[in-house]
C-alpha positions as CSV (number, residue, x, y, z in Angstrom):
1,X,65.3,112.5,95.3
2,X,67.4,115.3,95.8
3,X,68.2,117.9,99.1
4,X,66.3,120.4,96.8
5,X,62.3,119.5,96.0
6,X,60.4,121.6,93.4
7,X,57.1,123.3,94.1
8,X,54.2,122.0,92.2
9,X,53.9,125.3,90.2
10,X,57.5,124.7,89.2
11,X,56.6,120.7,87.9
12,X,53.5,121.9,86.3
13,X,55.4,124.2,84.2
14,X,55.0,122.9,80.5
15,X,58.7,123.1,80.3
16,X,59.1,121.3,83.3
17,X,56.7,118.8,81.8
18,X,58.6,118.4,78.4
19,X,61.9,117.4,80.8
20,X,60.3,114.9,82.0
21,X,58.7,113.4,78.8
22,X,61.7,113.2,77.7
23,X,63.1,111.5,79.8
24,X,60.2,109.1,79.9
25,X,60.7,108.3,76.1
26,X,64.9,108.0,76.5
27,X,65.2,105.9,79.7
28,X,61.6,104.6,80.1
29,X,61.0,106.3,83.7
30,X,60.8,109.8,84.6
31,X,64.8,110.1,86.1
32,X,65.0,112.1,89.5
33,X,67.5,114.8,87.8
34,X,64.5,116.0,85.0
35,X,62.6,116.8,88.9
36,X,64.8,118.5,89.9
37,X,65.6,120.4,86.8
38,X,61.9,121.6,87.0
39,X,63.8,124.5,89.4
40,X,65.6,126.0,86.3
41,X,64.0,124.1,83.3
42,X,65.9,126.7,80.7
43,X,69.4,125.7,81.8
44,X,68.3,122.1,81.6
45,X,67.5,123.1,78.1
46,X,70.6,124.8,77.0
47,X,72.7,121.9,78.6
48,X,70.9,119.4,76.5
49,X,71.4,120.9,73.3
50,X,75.0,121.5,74.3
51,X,75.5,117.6,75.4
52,X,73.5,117.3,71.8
53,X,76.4,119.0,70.2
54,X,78.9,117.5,71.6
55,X,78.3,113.8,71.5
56,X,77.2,114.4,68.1
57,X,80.9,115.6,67.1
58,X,82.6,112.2,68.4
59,X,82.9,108.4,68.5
60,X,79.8,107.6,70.6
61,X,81.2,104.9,72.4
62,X,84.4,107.4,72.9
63,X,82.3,109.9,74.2
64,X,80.5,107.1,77.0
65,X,84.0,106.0,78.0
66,X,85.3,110.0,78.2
67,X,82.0,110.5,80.2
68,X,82.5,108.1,82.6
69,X,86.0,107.9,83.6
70,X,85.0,111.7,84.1
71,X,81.8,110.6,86.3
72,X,83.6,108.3,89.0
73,X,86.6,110.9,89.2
74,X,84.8,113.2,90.0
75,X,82.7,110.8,92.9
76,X,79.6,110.8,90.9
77,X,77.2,107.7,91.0
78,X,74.4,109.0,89.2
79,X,76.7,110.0,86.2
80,X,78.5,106.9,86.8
81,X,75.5,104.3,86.8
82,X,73.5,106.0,83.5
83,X,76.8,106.0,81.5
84,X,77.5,102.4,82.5
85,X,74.2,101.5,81.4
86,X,74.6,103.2,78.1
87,X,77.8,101.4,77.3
88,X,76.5,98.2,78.5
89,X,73.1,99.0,76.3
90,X,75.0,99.4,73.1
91,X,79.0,98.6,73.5
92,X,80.5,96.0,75.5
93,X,78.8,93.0,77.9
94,X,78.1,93.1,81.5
95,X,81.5,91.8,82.6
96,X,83.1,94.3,81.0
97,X,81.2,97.7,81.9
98,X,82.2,96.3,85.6
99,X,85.8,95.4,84.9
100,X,86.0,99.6,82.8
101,X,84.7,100.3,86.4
102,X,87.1,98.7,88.6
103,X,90.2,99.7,86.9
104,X,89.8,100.6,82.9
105,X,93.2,100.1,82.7
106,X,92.5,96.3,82.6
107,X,89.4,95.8,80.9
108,X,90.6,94.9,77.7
109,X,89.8,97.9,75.9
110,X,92.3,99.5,73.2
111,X,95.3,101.8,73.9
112,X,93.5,104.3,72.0
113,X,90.4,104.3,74.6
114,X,92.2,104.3,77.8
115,X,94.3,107.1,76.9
116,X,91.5,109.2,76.2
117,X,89.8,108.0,79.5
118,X,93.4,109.0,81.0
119,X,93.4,112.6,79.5
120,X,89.7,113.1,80.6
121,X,90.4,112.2,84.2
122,X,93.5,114.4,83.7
123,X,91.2,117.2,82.6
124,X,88.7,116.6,85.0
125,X,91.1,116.7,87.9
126,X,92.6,119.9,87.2
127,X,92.6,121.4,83.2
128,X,95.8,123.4,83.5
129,X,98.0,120.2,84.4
130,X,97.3,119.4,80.8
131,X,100.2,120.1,78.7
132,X,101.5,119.6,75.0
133,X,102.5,116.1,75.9
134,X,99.2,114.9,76.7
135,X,98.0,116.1,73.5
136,X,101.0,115.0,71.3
137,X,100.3,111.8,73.3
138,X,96.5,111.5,72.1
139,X,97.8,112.5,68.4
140,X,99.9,109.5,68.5
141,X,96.7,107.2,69.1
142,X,95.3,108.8,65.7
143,X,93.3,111.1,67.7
144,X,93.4,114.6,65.5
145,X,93.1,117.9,67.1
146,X,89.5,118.2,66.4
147,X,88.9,115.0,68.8
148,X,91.2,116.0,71.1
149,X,89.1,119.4,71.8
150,X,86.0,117.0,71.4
151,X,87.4,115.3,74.3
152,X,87.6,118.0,76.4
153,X,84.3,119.3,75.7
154,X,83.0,115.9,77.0
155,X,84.8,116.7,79.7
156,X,83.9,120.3,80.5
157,X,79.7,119.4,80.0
158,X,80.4,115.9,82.2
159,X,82.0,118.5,85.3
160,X,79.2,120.8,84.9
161,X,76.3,118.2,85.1
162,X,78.2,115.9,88.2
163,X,78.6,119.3,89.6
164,X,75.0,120.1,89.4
165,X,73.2,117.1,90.6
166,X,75.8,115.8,93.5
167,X,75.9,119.3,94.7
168,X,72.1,119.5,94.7
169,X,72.4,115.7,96.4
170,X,70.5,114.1,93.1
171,X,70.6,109.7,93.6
172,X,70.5,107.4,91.1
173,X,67.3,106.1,90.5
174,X,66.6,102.3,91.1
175,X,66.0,101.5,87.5
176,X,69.6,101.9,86.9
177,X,70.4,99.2,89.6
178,X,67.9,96.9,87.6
179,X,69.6,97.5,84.4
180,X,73.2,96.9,85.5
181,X,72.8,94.0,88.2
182,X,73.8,94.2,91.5
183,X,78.0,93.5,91.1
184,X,77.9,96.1,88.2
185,X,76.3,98.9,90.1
186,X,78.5,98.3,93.2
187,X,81.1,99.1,91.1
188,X,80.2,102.1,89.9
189,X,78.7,103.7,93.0
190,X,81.7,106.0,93.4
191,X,79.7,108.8,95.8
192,X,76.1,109.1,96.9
193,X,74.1,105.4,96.9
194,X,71.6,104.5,94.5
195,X,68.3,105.4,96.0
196,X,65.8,102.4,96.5
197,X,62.4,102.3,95.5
């Protein structure tokens, strides 16, 4: 469910098509962003294989907590709801992914992890507010420069995406609401509403 609807020509596309399989075999429903990437099925493309790249260079559990802090900055539910599910999936309980969502500062996580959820909000919100601080700052949580920049890469692929699909008015699908319960997807609706079945 978006503001923008693809022709039938433009689902039918076998690129189109291989979106959407995708998608099938990662979440186990067709999401309502592959849809709407039916409109420009290359740049979907391109953007996965960057995500790919990027995810692949950092802590994965990092790279969900960069992700989202990044997500509900920037007013983003759909973001917000499939990287809460992917923490809660494979990193922390239920009662946790809600607490990180209320305030991450007290969630129990490590000083390591909510600084880099601080520096990507930081980035998110405006990149040349960063200065040599913040980075000495990360450094000081054993993060080396490498992860630092990895950080912001996160950061610069999360911005593009929320861009994408809140500008194009892209909701949540349901199946995220299953997956999180109802308390833990209040919490991260930050923007648009999940849609309903």
């Amino acid at each position: 469910m978006s503001f923008l609807q693809p022709s039938a020509e433009q689902l039918g596309t076998p690129e189109a098509v291989q979106i959407r399989a995708a998608d099938l075999a990662n979440w186990g429903f067709p999401t309502n962003y592959s849809e709407l990437f039916a409109l420009a099925p290359a740049a979907y493309a391109a953007w996965a294989e960057l995500n790919k790249s990027i995810k692949a260079g950092m802590d994965p559990r990092r790279y969900e907590l960069a992700t989202l802090a990044v997500a509900m900055r920037r007013g983003s539910t759909y973001c917000s709801v499939a990287h809460g599910v992917q923490l809660q999936s494979r990193f922390y309980d239920t009662e946790t992914v809600r607490r990180i969502a209320a305030d991450y500062h007290d969630a129990g996580l490590d000083e390591a992890d909510v600084a880099i959820m601080d520096f990507a909000v930081k980035a998110a919100d405006g990149p040349a507010s960063i200065t040599a601080a913040d980075v000495a700052g990360l450094r000081e949580h054993g993060l080396d420069d490498r992860d630092v920049f990895q950080v912001l890469l996160a950061v610069g692929a999360r911005c593009f995406f929320t861009t994408v699909l809140e500008g194009a008015g892209a909701q949540a699908d349901p199946e995220y609401l299953d997956r999180l319960g109802a308390d833990t997807a209040a919490a991260l609706t930050v923007g648009r509403p999940i849609a309903v079945s």
